[in-house]
C-alpha positions as CSV (number, residue, x, y, z in Angstrom):
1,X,118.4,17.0,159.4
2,X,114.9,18.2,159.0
3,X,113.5,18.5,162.6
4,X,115.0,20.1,165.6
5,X,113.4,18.7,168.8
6,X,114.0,20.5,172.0
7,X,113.5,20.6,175.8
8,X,112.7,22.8,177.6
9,X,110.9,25.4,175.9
10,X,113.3,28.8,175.4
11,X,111.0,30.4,172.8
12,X,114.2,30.4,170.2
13,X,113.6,31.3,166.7
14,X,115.4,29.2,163.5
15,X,116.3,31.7,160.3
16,X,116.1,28.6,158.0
17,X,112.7,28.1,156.9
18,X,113.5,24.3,155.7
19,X,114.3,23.3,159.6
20,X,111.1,22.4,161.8
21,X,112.0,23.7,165.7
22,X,109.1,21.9,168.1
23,X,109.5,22.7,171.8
24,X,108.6,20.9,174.5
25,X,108.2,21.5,178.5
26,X,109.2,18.2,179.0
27,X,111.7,15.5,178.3
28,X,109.0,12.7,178.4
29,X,107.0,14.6,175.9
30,X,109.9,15.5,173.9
31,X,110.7,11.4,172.8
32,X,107.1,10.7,172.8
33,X,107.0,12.7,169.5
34,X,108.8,10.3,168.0
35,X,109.3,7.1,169.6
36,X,109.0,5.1,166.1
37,X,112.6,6.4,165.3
38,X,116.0,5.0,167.1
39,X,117.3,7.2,169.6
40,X,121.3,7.8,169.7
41,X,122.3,9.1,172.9
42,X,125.5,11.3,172.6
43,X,127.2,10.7,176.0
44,X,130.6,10.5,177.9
45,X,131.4,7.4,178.0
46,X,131.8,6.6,182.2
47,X,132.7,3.4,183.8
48,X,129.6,3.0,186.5
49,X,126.9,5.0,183.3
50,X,127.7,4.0,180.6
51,X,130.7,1.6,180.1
52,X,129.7,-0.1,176.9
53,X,129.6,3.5,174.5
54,X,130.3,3.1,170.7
55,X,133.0,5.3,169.5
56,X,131.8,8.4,167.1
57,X,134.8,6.9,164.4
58,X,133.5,3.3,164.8
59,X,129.6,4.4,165.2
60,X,127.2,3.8,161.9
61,X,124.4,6.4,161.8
62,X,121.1,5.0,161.2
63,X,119.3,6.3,157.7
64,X,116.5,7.8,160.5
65,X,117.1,8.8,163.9
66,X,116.9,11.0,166.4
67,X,120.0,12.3,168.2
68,X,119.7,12.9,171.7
69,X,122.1,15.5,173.2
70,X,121.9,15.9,177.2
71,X,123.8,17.8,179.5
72,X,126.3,17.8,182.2
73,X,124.0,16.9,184.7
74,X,121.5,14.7,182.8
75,X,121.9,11.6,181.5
76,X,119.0,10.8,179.4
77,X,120.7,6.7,178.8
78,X,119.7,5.7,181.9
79,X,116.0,6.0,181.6
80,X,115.2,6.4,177.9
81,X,117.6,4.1,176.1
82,X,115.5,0.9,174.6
83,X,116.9,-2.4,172.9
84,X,116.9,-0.2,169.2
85,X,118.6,2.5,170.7
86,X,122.5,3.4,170.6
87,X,125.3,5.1,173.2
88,X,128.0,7.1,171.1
89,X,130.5,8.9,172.7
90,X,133.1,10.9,170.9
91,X,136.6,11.1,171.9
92,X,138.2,13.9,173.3
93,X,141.7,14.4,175.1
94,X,141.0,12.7,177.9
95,X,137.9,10.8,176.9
96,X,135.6,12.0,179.9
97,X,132.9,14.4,178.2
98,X,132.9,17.7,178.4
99,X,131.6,19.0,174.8
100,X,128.7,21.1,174.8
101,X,125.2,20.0,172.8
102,X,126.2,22.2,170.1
103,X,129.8,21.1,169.7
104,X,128.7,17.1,169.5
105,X,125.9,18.1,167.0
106,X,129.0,20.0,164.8
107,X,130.9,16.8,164.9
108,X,127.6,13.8,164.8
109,X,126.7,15.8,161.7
110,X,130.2,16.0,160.0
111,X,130.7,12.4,160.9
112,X,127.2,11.6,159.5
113,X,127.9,13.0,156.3
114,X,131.5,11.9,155.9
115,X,130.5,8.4,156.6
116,X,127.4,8.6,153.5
117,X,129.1,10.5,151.0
């Protein structure tokens, strides 16, 4: 990882001067940076959203990508996902979301470099 994009702005400061932190006010603008890359959408996997999810275990990370983490109340899939872009959802106990951003970038990471070790 070598970029941190995020939205909205919050004016938060990174201690590792190798990691690039860009801002944006808005989600638009936010992909727009970097619309050559596939986009991976990290969300719950729900039947009337997004039935057709790949699995985290079953998922093969791109070499270059961006990872999109929304929220509990925004799903980004719906109006951002293209043709070149993936769904992932990662299994919990019940398999209906509730992970924070930080906790699926903590497990998206580990996976990633598990799976190119």
């Amino acid at each position: 990882m070598d970029e941190w994009l995020m939205c909205p702005v919050s004016g938060i400061t990174v201690a590792n001067p190798q990691l690039s932190l860009r801002e944006f006010p808005g989600y638009d603008e936010m992909l727009e940076s970097c619309a050559e890359l596939p986009r991976v959408f990290l969300e719950p996997r729900t039947r009337h959203q997004n039935p057709d999810t790949v699995w985290l275990d079953d998922f093969e990370h791109p070499l270059s990508c961006v990872y999109v983490f929304g929220s509990a109340h925004n799903n980004p899939t719906l109006k951002h996902k293209r043709k070149q872009d993936s769904t992932v959802t990662i299994k919990t106990q019940v398999n209906g979301g509730g992970l924070w951003p930080s906790q699926c970038l903590c497990l998206v990471l580990d996976d990633r470099r598990r799976k190119w070790q």
